[in-house]
Structure formats: C-alpha cells, structure tokens
C-alpha positions in Angstrom: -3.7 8.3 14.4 -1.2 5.7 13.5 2.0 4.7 15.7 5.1 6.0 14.3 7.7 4.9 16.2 9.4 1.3 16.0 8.4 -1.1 18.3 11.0 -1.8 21.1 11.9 -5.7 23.5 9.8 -4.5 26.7 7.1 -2.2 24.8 7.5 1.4 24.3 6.8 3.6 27.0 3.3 3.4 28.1 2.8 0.2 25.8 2.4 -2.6 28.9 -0.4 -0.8 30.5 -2.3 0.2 27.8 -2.4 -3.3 26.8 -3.4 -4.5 30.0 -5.8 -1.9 30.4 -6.9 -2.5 26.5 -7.3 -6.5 27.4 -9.6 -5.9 30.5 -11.8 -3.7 28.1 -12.2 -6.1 25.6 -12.9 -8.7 27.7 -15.6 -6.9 29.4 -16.7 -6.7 25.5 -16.9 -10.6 25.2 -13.6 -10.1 22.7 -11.9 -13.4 23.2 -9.1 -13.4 20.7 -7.1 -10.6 18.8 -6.0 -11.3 14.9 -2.5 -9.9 14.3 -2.3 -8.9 11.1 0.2 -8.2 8.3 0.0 -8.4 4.4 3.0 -10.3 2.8 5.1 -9.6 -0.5 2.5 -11.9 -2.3 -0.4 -9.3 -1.7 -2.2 -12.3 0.5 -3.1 -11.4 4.0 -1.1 -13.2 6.9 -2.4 -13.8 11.2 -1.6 -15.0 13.6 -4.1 -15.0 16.7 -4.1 -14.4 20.3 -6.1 -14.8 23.6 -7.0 -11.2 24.6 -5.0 -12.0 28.0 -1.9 -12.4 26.0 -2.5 -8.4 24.8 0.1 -7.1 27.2 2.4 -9.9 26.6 2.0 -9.6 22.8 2.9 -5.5 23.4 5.9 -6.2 25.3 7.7 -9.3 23.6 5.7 -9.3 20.3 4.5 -12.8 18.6 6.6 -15.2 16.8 6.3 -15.5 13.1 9.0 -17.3 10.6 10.3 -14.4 8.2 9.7 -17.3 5.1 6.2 -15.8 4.8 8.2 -12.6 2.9 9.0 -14.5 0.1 5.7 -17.5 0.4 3.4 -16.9 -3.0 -0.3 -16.6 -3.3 -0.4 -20.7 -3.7 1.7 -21.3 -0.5 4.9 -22.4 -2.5 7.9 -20.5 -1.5 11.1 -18.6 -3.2 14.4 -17.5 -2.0 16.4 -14.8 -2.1 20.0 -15.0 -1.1 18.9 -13.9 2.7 14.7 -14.5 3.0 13.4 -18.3 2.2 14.8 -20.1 4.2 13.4 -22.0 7.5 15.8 -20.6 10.0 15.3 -17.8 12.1 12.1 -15.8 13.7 10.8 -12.2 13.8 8.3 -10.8 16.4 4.7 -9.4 15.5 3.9 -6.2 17.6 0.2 -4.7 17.5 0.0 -1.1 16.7 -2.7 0.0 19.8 -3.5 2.6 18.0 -5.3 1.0 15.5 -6.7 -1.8 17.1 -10.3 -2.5 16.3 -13.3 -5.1 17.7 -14.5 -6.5 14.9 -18.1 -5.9 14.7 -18.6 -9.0 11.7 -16.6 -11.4 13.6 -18.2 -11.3 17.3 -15.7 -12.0 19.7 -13.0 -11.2 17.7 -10.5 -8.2 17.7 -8.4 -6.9 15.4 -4.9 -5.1 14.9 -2.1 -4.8 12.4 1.5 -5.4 13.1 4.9 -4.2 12.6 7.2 -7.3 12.7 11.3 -6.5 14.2 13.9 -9.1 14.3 14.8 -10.7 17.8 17.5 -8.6 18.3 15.0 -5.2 18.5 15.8 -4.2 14.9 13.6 -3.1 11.9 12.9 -5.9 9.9 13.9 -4.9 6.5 11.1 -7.5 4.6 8.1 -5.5 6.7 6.3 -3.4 4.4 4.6 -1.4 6.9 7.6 -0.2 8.4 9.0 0.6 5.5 6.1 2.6 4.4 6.3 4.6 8.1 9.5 5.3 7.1 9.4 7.0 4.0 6.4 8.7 5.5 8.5 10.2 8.2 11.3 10.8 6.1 9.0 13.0 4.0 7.9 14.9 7.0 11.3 15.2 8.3 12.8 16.5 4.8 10.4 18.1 2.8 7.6 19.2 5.4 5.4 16.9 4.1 2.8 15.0 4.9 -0.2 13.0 3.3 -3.5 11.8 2.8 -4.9 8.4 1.3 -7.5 6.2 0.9 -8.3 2.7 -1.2 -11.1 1.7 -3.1 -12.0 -1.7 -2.5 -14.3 -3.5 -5.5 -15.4 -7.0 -4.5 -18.0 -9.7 -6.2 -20.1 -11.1 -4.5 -20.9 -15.0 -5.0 -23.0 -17.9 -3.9 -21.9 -19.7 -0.9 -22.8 -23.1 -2.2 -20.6 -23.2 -5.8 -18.3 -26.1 -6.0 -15.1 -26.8 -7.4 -14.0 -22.8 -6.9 -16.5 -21.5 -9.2 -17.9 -18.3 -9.0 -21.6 -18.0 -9.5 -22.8 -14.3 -8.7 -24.9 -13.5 -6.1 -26.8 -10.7 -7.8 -28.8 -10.8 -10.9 -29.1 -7.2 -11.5 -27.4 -4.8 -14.4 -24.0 -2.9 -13.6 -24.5 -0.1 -10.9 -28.7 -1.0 -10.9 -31.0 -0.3 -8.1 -32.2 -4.3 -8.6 -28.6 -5.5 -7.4 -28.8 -3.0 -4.3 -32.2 -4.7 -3.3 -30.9 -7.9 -4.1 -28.2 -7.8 -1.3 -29.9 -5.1 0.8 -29.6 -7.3 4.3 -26.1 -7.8 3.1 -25.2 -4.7 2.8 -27.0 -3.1 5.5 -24.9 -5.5 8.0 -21.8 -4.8 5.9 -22.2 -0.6 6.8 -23.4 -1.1 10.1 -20.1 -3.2 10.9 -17.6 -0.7 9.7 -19.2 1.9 11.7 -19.2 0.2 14.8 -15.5 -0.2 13.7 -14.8 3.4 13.2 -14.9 3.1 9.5 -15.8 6.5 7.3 -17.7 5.1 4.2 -18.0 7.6 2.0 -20.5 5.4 -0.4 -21.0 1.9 -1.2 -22.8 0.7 -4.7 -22.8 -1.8 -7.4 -20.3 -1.6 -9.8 -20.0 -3.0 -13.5 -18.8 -6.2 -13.1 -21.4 -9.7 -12.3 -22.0 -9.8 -8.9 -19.3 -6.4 -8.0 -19.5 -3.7 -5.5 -17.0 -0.9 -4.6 -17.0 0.4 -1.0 -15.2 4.1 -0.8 -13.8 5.2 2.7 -12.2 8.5 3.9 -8.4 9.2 4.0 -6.3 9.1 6.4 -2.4 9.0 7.0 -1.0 5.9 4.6 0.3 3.8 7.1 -3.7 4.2 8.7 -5.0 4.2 5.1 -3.3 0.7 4.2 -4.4 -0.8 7.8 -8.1 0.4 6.6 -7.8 -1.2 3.5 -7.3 -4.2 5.4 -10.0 -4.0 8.1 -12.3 -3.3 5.2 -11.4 -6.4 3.2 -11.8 -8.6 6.3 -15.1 -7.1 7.1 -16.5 -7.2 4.2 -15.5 -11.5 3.7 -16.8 -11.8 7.6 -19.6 -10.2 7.0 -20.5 -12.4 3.7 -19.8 -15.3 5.2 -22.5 -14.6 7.7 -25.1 -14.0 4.9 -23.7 -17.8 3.5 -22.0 -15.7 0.6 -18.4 -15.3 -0.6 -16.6 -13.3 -2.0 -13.4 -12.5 -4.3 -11.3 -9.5 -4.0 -9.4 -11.1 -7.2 -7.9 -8.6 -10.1 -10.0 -11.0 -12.4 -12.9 -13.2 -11.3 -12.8 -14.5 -14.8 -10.5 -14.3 -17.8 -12.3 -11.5 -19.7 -14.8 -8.5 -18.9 -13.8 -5.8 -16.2 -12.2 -6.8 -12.9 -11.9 -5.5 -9.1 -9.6 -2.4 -8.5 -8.2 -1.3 -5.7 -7.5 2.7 -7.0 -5.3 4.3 -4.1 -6.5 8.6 -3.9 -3.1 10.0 -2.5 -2.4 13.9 -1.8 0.2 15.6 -0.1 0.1 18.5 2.0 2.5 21.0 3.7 1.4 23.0 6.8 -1.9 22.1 6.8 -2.5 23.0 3.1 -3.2 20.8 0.1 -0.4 20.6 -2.6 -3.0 20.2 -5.2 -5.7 22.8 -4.8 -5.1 26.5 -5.1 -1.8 26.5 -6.9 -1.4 28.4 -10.4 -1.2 25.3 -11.9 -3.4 23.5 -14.3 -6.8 22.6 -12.5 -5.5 24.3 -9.3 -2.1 22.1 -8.7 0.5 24.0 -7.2 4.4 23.2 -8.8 5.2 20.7 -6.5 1.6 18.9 -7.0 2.4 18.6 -10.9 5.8 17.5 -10.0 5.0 14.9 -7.4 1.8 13.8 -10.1 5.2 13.9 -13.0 6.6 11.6 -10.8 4.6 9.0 -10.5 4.0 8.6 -14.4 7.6 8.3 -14.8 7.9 5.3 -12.6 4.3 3.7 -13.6 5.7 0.9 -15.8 8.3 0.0 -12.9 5.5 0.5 -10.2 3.1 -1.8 -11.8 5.7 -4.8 -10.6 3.8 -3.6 -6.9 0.6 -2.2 -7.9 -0.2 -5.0 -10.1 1.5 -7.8 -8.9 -0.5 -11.2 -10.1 -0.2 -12.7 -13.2 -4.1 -11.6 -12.6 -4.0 -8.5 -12.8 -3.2 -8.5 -16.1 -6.0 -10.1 -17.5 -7.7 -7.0 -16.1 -5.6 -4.4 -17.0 -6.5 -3.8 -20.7 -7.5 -0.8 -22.5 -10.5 1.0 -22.9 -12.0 -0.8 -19.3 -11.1 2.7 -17.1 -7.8 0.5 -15.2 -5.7 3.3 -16.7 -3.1 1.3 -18.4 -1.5 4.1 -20.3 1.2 6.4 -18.8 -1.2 9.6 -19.0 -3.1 12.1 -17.2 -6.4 13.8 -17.0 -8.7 15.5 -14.8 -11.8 13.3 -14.4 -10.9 11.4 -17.1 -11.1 7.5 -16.1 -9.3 5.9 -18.2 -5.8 8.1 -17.3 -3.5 6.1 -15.2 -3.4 8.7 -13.0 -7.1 10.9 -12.7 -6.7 14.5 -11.4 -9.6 14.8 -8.8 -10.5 18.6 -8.2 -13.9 18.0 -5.9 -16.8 19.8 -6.1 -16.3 24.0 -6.0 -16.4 25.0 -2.4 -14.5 21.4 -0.8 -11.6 21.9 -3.4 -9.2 22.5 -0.6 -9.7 19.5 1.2 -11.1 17.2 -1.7 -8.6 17.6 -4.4 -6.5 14.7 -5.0 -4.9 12.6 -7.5 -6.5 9.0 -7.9 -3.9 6.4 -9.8 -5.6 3.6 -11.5 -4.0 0.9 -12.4 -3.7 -0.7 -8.3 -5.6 -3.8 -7.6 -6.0 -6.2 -4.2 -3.3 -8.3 -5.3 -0.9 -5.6 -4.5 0.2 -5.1 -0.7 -1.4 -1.7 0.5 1.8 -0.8 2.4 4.2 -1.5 -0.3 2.1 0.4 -3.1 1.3 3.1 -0.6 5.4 3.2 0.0 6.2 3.0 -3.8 4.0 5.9 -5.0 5.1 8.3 -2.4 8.8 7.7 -3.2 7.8 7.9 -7.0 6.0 11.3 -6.2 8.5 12.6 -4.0 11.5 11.6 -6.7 9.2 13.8 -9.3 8.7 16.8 -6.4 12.5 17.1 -5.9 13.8 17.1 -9.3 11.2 19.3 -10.2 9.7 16.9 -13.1 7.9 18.5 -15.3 3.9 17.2 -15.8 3.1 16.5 -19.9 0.0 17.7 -21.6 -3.5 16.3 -20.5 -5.3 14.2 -22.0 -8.9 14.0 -22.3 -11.2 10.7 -23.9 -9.6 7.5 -23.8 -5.9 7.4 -24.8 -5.9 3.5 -26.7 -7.2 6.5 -29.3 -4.7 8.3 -29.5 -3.0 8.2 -33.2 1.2 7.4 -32.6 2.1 11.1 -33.2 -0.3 12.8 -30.5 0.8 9.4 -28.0 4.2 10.5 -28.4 3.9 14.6 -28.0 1.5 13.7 -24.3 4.5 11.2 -23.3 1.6 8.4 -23.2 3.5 5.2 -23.7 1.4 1.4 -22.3 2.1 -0.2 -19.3 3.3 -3.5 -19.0 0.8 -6.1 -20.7 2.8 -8.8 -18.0 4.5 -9.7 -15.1 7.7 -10.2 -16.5 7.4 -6.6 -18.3 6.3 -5.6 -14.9 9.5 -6.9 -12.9 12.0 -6.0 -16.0 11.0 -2.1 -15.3 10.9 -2.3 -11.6 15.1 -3.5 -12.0 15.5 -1.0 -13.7 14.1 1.3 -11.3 16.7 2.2 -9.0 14.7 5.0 -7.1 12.0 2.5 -6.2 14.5 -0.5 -5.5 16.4 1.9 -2.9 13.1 2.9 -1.5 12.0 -0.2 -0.5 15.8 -1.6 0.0 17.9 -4.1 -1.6 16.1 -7.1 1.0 12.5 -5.9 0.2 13.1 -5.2 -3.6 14.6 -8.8 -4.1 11.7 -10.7 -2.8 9.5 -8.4 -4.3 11.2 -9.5 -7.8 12.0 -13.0 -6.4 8.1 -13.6 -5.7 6.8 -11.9 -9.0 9.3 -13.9 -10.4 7.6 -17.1 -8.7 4.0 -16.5 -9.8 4.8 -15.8 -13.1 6.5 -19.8 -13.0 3.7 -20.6 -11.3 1.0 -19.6 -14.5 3.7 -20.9 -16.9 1.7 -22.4 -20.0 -1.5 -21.8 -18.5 -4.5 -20.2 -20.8 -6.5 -17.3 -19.1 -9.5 -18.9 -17.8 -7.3 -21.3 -15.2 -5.2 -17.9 -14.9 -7.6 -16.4 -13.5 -9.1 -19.5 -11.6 -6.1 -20.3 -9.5 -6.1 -16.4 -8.5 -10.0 -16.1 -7.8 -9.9 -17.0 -4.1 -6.1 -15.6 -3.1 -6.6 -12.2 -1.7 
C-alpha cells in the first residue's frame, strides 16, 4: 500500500514511532544509511541520504532539499521559471514508511521515496509524486475509481571498463537469444534474487532486441506504488551491475540509430473491485468507460509525449515501424499502436486486461507520466470520448485516406513539437498546475537548447549515462 495522505511538521499520527521502531530494525539488519529518493522534472533521479538514526527525525521534520532541482536539466544546468530556479528558499523531504525498502544490491543501504512540502507544512506544487496522489485520490473521490499500473524497464547492459562514455555491450548474443541469457546468467541471477528480497513481483526478465538490452516486467500496483517500483527497480538493477563490474544505460537511445530502451506504462482502471476493461460489451471486452478513458488518452498523445518522451533522446528512438507506437492509434496486441489493447489469456481476462501505451521511455518521470495519463484517460471517461476504429499491422502503412478515417495522425518527431502540443493542452497543464507545467515546458525547453546544432550520434552520447 502506498501513503496517501500529505505529510505534516511533527509526522502524521503514528509516523515518530514507527520510524523509531523502523530504525532499530534496520539497524539490527546492519542498514546504516537510508537513500531518500525523488525523481525531478528532468526525468533524472535525485537523493539525499541519511544515517538510519536520523529515521525518526527525518519522519517528523523531513530533510532539506533546495526546490532549484525542479527545474535543474539532465546535464546539471539550470532554467527558470518566473517562481522555481532560483537559489532561495528550501523544501523538506519526507519518507513514505510504507514503501521503504533494504536494499538487497546495495548492503547496508535502505531505501524510500519522498514527498517534498514547503517549510510552512504545504504541498509543494513542483512534487510530482504528490501531484500524482492527488489526482489518484481525486479519481476515487469523484468517479469511484481506482487503478492499476506497472512499468517496463529495458536496460543495456555494458562493459565496465569503456572509456570516454562509450558503450561496448556486455553480451554477444542475437536479440532475445538463449546465448545472451547464459552470457549474463550470474548477473542476472543476483539481479532476481535482489528484488525478491525487496518485495519485488517479476513477472519475467529476458533479452530484448537491442546490443547488450534486457526488459524486466513487474506486477501492478497502485500508481503512486507503481512509479516508486519503477524506481527501486532502476536502482537495483545499476547496484546490482556495478557489483558484476558492469554498467548500464537506461537511455531512450544508447546510440543514434537501431531500437532503444522503453519504459511502456500498463495502466487499467477499476470501479468496485471490477476491471473497466474486461467484460464490457465493448470491442475486445472494454466496457464504455474503458473505450472512453483508452479515447482519451489518444487525444492528448501528441501533448503527453512533452512528459512521456521528454529528452531530445527519445526521439532518436521513437520512429516508425520499431514497435515505440508513434502513431495516435490503437489495437489489440498490435505493437506498434501507441496504445496496445492487452486482453490476457482466456480465463485471467478479469484481472489481466489492460491497456499498455507505448511511446514512454526512462527519460520521463514515472510520477508525472503516471499523473498525465490518468488525467488524459479520465478527460476521455467523462466526456464520453468516443474510441476510433482499430487498427491491425503497422500503421507507417497506412495509405493517407484509411490514416485519416482511423484518426491515426504521428506524434511529434521532436521536442519542440512535443512542448508546442503540451501548451496547448490545457486539460494536462491544469492537471499538473500552472507551477509544475511551466517547469515542465521551461526544462524541455532547456534540453532542447542544450542539443542545439548537435548531429545524432553526440545526441544521443550526451544522454547515454543521464537516467
């Protein structure tokens, strides 16, 4: 379960002495230090760190962190907005309990992720994981709603000893081979025993198409819990490498061309205890509102790539015919839809059947993507959007007439296309608030500078070893 209510000067009731109790057990466990944890607007993963001693202190008065990380970019530089940027004032980091974790590939470590209030007790408006809680439980509290997701993570997987930020794979083997598996077999034997130990479902873990790639799947949870997994996962997964003298790039694209790593979020939402999108009269099963919430979120792709795909990287892997869904269609099963229409296998349909939307990588923040597709979805289930006709094969196909009669139009083939639709998005700029959305634009805005008369290859180099 995840912690839903905002964290409070003093602790919430019951917060102090579970962290004091929580502290005494990890110590016992020979856990020295804690890793806050929160993602920025950049997509890059930000800690501070703590004795285990400090748990209970860290509960009650949170940690100080400068707000200027909300608008920082992946290279460090920073942007401004007219209130975030700046080098005054501080903000408090406050462990959710609930989803603390020892980390099994870091020994001696702990882990939890934060929600970050101003000094004076009040939501800051820049945290994307409150902002996600929100609209979670303003989807329960208005429509009855609730939801379940989960993130694929793809990673490749490199020689420790290249130089000059090189990436040399690790694995010899063909695209999803049994050689690669046997290649990195210790590797990835420590990498499923560590999630375990950390609570983590893995639903599989293979070799994927790309030199030196792997995908790990994990079972859904809540989003809030689902965008702390994704996390966890990515820092277990580096910990882990680095202890087999390996690295590893979570990148959109490890090099200018061929197929990149995704990060495909698998949302569906559910009303007392039953799934939306099985066992409805709809196409493959979808009930009304599962089409409509599914309508939705084609509308706002081309706006929601600005989040889902926010690197100058991620373009170099979002091109057709490579199954990252950059068309504004649908299918079921069909891989390279933007959004894929997952039934499950007869007999789990009722628990299995979700919708998987494609073009995500691990660039974009978990929380904010997670946030930005459920308001997309829930903008399509009010108004009662209607879903356009499947498609089946791959849509680059398509001749202009049959594009046009299926509402399949491309996605943005840059940043700037990316942050031009998401102004013009006012349902997802209200979502996220007008502090949030301007340093989401602000800091897309400041990558894409960033890349300014740069060719692919040192695109894609100055990205490789970001996220």
């Amino acid at each position: 379960m995840t912690t839903l209510a905002d964290p409070v000067p003093g602790g919430r009731p019951g917060d102090v002495e579970r962290a004091t109790a929580l502290s005494d057990e990890l110590s016992d466990r020979g856990v020295h230090g804690i890793v806050l944890s929160y993602v920025d607007t950049a997509g890059v993963g930000r800690v501070k760190t703590i004795p285990t001693a400090k748990l209970a202190s860290a509960a009650a008065w949170g940690v100080g962190m400068s707000p200027v990380f909300d608008t920082f970019l992946a290279n460090d530089s920073i942007v401004a907005t007219d209130v975030l940027g700046s080098p005054d004032g501080d903000l408090r980091l406050y462990p959710d309990l609930d989803r603390l974790a020892v980390l099994a590939g870091q020994p001696g470590w702990a882990w939890a992720p934060v929600d970050r209030i101003t000094q004076e007790g009040e939501r800051h408006p820049g945290c994307s994981r409150t902002v996600l809680r929100r609209i979670v439980a303003e989807a329960a509290e208005r429509h009855g709603l609730t939801f379940k997701a989960a993130v694929e993570i793809e990673w490749a997987v490199g020689q420790g000893a290249a130089a000059d930020g090189e990436f040399v794979p690790a694995t010899t083997g063909p695209a999803y081979s049994a050689t690669r598996q046997v290649e990195l077999s210790a590797y990835g034997v420590d990498l499923l025993a560590a999630l375990a130990a950390q609570d983590v479902d893995v639903e599989q873990l293979h070799p994927e198409y790309a030199a030196g790639q792997f995908e790990v799947s994990v079972g859904a949870l809540d989003p809030v819990a689902a965008a702390d997994r994704s996390v966890l996962v990515r820092q277990t997964i580096r910990a882990v490498a680095a202890r087999h003298g390996l690295v590893v790039s979570f990148a959109p694209a490890v090099f200018a061309q061929g197929v990149g790593n995704g990060g495909h979020v698998h949302l569906s939402a559910w009303r007392d205890g039953v799934n939306l999108h099985s066992g409805g009269d709809g196409r493959h099963g979808m009930t009304a509102g599962a089409e409509s919430f599914a309508a939705g979120i084609l509308d706002h792709l081309p706006a929601l790539t600005a989040v889902t795909a926010p690197s100058p990287a991620s373009y170099l892997r979002l091109k057709p015919s490579q199954w990252a869904g950059v068309f504004t269609a649908w299918g079921r099963e069909t891989r390279e839809a933007a959004v894929r229409i997952v039934t499950g296998t007869a007999g789990l349909h009722d628990r299995s059947a979700n919708l998987e939307v494609k073009p995500v990588d691990l660039a974009a923040n978990p929380y904010l993507a997670l946030a930005c597709l459920i308001a997309a979805g829930l903008d399509g289930l009010t108004s009662g959007t209607p879903l356009p006709e499947e498609i089946t094969g791959d849509p680059a196909r398509l001749d202009p007439a049959d594009a046009a009669a299926h509402g399949v139009r491309r996605l943005p083939t840059s940043l700037p296309e990316a942050v031009a639709e998401f102004r013009k998005d006012e349902r997802l700029r209200s979502a996220l608030g007008p502090v949030l959305a301007d340093a989401v634009i602000a800091v897309r805005q400041g990558e894409s500078a960033a890349v300014e008369g740069l060719d692919d290859e040192r695109v894609a180099a100055a990205y490789r070893w970001k996220y």
